[in-house]
C-alpha positions as CSV (number, residue, x, y, z in Angstrom):
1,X,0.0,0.0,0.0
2,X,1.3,3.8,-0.7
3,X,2.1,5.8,2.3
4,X,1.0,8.4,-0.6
5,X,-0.9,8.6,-3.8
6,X,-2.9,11.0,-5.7
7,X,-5.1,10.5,-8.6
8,X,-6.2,12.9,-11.1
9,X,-5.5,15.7,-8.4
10,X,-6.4,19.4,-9.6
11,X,-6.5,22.3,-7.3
12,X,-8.3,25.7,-8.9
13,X,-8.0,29.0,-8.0
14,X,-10.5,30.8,-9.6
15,X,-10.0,30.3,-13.5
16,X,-6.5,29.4,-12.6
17,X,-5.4,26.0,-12.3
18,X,-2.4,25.2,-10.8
19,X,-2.5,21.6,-10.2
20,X,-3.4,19.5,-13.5
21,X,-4.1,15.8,-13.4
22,X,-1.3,15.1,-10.7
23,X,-0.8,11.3,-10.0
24,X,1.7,10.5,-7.8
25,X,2.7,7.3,-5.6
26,X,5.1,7.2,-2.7
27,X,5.9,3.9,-1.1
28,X,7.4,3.3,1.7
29,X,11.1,4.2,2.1
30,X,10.9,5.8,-1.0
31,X,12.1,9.7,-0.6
32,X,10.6,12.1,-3.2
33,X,11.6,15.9,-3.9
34,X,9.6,18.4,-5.4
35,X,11.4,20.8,-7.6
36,X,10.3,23.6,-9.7
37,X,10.5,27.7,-10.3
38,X,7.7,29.8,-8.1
39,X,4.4,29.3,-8.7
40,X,4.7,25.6,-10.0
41,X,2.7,24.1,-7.6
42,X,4.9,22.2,-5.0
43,X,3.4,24.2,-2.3
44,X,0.0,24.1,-3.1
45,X,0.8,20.0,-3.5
46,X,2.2,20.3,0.0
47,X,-0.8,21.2,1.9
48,X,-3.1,19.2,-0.1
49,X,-1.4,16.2,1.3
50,X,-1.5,17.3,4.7
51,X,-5.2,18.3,4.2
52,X,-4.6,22.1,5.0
53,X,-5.9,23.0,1.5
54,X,-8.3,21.0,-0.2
55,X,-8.7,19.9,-3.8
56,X,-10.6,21.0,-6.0
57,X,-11.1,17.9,-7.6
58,X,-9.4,14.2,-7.7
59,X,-8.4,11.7,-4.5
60,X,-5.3,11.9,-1.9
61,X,-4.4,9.0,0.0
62,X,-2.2,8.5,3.2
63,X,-1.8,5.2,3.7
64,X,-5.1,4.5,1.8
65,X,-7.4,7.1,4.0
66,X,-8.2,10.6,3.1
67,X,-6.0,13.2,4.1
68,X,-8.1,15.0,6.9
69,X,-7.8,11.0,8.4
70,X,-4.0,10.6,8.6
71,X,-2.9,14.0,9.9
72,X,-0.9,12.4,12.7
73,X,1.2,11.0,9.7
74,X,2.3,13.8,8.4
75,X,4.3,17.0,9.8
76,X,4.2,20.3,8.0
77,X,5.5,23.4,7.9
78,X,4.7,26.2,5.9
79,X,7.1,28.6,3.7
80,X,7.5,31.0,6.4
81,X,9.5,30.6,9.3
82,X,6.7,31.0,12.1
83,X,8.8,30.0,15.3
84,X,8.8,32.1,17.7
85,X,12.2,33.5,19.4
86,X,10.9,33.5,23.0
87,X,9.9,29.8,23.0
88,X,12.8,26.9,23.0
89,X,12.4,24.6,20.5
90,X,10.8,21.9,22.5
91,X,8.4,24.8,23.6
92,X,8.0,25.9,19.8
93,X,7.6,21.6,19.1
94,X,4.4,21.9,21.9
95,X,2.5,24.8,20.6
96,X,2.2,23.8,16.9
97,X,1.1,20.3,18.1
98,X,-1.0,21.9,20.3
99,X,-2.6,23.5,17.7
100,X,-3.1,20.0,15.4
101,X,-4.8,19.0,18.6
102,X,-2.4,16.7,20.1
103,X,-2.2,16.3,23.7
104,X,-0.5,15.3,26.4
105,X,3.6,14.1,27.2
106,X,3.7,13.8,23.1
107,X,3.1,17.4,22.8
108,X,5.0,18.2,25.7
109,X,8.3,16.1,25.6
């Protein structure tokens, strides 16, 4: 089973659309880079797969469920660097999986 696939992915913005007909499988211990100029995509791709944006049409599977399903899976971090210089790193760790929802030593540790 994939630990990722997408098929017939598109994502619109408007009239725009920036992601055409992406299939894609990633098995396990497989490592896969996206490259390309701004404005390709590979962002947009990004948080599709870690259900922060959602498709506009097409399927994305993590380890066979919808995204939205697996987000304990997956770890994801934006373009910007939203850290916060008061806040350790472990602190920094705690509050963003605070804000996924996960509780407890996890979070904390």
């Amino acid at each position: 089973m994939p630990v990722i696939s997408t098929e017939n992915l598109i994502k619109k913005y408007g009239n725009k659309e920036v992601l055409k007909n992406i299939n894609l499988t990633i098995n396990e211990g497989e490592f896969y880079c996206m490259m390309g100029p701004n404005g390709s995509g590979k962002t947009t791709l990004a948080a599709i797969i870690a259900s922060i944006r959602q498709q506009s049409s097409g399927q994305v599977k993590i380890y066979g469920k919808p995204p939205e399903n697996s987000r304990h899976f997956i770890g994801y971090m934006p373009q910007g660097n939203f850290t916060s210089a008061y806040l350790t790193g472990r602190e920094n760790l705690a509050y963003f999986t605070g804000l996924m929802g996960y509780k407890g030593d996890r979070a904390k540790k």
